[in-house]
BABA-275517 format. One record per residue: x, y, z of N, C-alpha, C in turn; residue number from 1; chain. Coordinates in nm, 3 decimals. Atoms other than C-alpha are relative to their C-alpha. Layout:
<recs>
REC       n.x       n.y       n.z      ca.x      ca.y      ca.z       c.x       c.y       c.z   pos   unit
REC         X         Y         Z         X         Y         Z         X         Y         Z   NUM      A
...
</recs>
This chain:
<recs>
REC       n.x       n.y       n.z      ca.x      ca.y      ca.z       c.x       c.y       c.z   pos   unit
REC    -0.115    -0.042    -0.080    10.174     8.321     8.030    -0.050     0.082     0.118     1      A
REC     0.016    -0.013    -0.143    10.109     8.408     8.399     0.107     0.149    -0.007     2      A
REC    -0.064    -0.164    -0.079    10.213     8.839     8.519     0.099    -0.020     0.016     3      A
REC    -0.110    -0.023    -0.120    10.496     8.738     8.721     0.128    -0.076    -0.168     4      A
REC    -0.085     0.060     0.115    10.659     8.516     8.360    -0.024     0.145    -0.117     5      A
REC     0.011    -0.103     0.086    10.559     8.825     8.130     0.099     0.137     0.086     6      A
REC    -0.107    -0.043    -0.062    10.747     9.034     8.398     0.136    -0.017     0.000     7      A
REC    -0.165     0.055     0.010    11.053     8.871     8.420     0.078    -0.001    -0.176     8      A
REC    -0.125     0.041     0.212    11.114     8.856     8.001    -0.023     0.153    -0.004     9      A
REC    -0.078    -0.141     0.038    11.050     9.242     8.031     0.100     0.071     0.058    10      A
REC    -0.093    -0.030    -0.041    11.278     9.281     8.319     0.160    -0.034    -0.067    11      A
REC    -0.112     0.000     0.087    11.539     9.080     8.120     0.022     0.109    -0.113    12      A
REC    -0.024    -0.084     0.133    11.461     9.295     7.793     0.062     0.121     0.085    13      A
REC    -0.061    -0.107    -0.036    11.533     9.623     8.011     0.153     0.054     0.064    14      A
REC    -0.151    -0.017     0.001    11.869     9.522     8.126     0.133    -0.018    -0.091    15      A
REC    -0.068    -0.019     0.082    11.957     9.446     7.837     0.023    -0.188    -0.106    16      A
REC    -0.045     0.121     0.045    11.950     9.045     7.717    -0.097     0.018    -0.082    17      A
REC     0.068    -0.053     0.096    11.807     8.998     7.421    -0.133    -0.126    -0.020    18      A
REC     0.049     0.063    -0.007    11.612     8.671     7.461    -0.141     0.069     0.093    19      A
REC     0.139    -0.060    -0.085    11.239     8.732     7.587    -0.151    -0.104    -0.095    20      A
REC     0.101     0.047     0.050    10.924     8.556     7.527    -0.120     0.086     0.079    21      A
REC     0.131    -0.094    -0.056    10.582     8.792     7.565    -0.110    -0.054    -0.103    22      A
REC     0.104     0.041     0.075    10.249     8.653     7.477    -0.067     0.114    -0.087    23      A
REC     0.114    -0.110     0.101    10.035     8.793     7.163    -0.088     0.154     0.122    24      A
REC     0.109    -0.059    -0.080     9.759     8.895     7.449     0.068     0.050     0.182    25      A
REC    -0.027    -0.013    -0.125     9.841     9.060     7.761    -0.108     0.091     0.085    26      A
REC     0.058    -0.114    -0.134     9.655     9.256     8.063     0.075     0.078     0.036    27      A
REC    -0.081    -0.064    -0.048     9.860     9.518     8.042    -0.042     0.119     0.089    28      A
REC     0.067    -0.088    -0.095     9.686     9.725     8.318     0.034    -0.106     0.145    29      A
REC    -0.093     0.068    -0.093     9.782     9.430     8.537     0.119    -0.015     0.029    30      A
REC    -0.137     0.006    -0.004    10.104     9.385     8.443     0.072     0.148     0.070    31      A
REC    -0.044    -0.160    -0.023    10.180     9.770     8.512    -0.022    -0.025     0.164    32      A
REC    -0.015    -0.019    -0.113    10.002     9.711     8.825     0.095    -0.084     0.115    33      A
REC    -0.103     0.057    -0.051    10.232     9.431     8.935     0.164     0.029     0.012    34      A
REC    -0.176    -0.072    -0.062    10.568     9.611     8.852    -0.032     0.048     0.041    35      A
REC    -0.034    -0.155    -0.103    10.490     9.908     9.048     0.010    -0.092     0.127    36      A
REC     0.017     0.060    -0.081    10.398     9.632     9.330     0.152    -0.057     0.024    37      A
REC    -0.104     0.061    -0.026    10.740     9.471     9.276     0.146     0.076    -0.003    38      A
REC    -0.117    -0.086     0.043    10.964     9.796     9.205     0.076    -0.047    -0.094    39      A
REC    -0.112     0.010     0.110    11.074     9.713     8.907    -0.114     0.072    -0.123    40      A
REC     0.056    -0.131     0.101    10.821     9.989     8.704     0.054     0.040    -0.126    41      A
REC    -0.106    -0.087     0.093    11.108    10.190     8.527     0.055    -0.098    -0.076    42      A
REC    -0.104     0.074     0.099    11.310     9.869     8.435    -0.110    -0.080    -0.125    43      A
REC     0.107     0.004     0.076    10.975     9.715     8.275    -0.021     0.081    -0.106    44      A
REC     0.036    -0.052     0.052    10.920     9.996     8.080     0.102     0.032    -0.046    45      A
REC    -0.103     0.035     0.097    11.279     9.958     7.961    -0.006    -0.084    -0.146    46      A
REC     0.041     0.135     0.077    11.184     9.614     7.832    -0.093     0.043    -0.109    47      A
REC     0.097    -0.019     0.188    10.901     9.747     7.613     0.026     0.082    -0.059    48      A
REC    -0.041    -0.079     0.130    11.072    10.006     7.452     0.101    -0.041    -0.090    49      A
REC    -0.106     0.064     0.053    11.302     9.725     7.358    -0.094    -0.094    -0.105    50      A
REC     0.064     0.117     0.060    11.008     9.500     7.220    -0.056     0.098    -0.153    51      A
REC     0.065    -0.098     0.133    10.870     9.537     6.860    -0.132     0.057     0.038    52      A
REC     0.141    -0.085    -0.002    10.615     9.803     6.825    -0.107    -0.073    -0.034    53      A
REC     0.212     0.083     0.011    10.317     9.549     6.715     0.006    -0.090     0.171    54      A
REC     0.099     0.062    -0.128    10.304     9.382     7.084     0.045     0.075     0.093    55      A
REC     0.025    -0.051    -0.112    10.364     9.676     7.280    -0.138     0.037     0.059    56      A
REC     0.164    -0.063    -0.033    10.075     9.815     7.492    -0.016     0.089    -0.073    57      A
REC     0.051    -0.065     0.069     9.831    10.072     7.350     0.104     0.156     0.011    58      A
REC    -0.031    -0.096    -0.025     9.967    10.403     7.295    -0.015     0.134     0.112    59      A
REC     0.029    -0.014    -0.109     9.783    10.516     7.610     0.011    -0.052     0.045    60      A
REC    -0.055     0.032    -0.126     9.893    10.281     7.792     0.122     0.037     0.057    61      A
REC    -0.132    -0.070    -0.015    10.243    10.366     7.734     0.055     0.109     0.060    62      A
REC    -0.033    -0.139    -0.062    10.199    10.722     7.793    -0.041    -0.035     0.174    63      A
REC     0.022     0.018    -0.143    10.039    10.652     8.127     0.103    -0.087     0.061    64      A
REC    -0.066     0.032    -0.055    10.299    10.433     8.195     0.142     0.064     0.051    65      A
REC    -0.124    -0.124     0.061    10.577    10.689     8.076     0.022     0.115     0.143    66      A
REC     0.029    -0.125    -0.112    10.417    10.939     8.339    -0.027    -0.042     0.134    67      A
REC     0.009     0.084    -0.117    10.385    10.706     8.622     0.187     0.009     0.055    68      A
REC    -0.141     0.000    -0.078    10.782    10.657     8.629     0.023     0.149    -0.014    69      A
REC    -0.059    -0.139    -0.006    10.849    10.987     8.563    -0.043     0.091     0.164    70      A
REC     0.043    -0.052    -0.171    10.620    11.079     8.880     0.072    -0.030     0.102    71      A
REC    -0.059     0.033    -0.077    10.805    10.855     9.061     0.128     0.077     0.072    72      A
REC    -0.148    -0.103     0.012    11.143    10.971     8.978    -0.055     0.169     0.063    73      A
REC     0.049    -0.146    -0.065    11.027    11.336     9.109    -0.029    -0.001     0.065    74      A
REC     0.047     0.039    -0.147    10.851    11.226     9.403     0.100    -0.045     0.081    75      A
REC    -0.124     0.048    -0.068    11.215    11.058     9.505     0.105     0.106     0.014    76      A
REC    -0.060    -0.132     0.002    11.419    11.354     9.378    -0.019     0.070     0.117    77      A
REC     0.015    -0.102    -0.105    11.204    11.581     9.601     0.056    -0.054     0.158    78      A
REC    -0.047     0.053    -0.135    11.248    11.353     9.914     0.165    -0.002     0.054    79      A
REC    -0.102    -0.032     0.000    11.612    11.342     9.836     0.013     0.140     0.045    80      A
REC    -0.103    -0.140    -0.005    11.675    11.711     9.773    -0.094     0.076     0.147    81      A
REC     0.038    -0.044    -0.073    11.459    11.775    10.088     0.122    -0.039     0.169    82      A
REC    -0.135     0.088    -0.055    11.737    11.542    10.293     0.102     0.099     0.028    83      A
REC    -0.153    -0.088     0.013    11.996    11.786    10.191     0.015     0.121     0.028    84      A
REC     0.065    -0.132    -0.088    11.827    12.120    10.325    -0.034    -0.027     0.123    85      A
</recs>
């Protein structure tokens, strides 16, 4: 399964459908780096907290992924609440 098809079944999982196909094996250091590339990061990382725990990424990957959107989100916040001062 090709990044951009492993993408799209976690973007579905994160909005919420329940159908998804994700291979055994993934590059999930690619995949990460392709949502951030496509802005869809946060909703991705919807999707795998929707998938069963045996084919999510490693538990470090997760966290690093965890703290990636969270950076985001705060890095946007600030730009916002800088807007408004």
């Amino acid at each position: 399964m090709k990044k951009e098809e492993a993408l799209l079944s976690l973007t579905r999982l994160g909005i919420g459908h329940s159908a998804y196909l994700i291979p055994e094996i993934i590059d999930w250091a690619s995949l990460q780096d392709f949502a951030d590339r496509q802005g869809l990061y946060a909703l991705a990382l919807d999707g795998i907290e929707r998938m069963p725990e045996s084919k999510r990424p490693s538990q470090e990957m997760l966290l690093q992924w965890i703290g990636e959107v969270l950076q985001g989100y705060e890095y946007r916040y600030e730009r916002h609440r800088l807007r408004l001062t």
